[in-house]
C-alpha positions as CSV (number, residue, x, y, z in Angstrom):
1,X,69.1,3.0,-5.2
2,X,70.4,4.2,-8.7
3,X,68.6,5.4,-11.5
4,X,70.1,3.8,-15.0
5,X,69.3,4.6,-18.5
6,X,70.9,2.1,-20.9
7,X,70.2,2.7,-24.5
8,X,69.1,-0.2,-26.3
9,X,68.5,-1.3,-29.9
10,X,66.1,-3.9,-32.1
11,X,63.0,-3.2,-29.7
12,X,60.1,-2.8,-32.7
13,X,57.0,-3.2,-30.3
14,X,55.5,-3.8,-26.7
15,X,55.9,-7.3,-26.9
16,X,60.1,-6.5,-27.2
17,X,59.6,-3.9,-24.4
18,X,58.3,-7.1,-22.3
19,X,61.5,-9.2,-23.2
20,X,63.6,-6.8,-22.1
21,X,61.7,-5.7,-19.1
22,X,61.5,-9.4,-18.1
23,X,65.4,-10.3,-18.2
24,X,66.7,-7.3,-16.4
25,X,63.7,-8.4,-13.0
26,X,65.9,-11.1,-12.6
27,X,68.5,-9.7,-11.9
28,X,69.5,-8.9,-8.2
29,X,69.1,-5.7,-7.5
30,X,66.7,-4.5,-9.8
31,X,63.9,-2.7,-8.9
32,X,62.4,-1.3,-11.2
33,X,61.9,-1.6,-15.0
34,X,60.7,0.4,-18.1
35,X,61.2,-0.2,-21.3
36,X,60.8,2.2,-24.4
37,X,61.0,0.7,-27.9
38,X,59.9,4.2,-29.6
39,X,63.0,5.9,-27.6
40,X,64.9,2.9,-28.2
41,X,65.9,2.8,-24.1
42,X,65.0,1.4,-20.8
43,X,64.9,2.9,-18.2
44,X,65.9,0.9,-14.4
45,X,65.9,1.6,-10.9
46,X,68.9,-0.7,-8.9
47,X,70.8,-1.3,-5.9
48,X,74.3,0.4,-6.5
49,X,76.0,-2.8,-6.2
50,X,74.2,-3.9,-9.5
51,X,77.2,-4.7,-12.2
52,X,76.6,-2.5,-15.5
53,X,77.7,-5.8,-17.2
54,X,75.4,-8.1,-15.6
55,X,72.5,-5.8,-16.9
56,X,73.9,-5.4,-20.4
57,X,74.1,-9.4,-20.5
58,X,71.0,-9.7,-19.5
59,X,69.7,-7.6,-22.8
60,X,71.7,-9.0,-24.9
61,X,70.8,-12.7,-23.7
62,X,67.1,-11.6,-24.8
63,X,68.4,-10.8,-28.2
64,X,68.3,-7.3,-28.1
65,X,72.1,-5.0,-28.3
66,X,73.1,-2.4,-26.3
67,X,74.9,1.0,-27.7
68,X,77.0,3.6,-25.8
C-alpha cells in the first residue's frame, strides 16, 4: 500500500469533500479516502499498481481540478 497526497482545487465545503471522496472509492485499488476542502487536498491510501492518472480523472470527472 501507498500513501498519496494529490492537491486539489474548487472543494468549498463537506458536501465537495463527499464528491471527491466518492469518485476516487471506485477506483481499484483504493483504500482509503480523505478529503480536505480547507487544505485544499485529499489524502488516499492505494495499491501501488493504482495509475496516478486514473485517480486524477477520477477528480476531475467530479468537477473538481487537480494542481501540481
Amino acid at each position: 500500500m501507498e500513501r498519496k497526497t494529490i492537491a486539489v482545487t474548487g472543494m468549498s465545503c463537506n458536501g465537495c469533500e463527499q464528491n471527491v471522496e466518492n469518485a476516487l472509492k471506485t477506483i481499484e485499488g483504493v483504500t482509503r479516502v480523505e478529503a480536505d476542502h480547507k487544505g485544499d487536498s485529499v489524502e488516499i491510501v492505494v495499491d501501488e499498481n493504482t495509475a496516478d492518472d486514473d485517480l486524477n480523472t477520477a477528480i476531475r470527472d467530479a468537477g473538481y481540478d487537480v494542481t501540481a
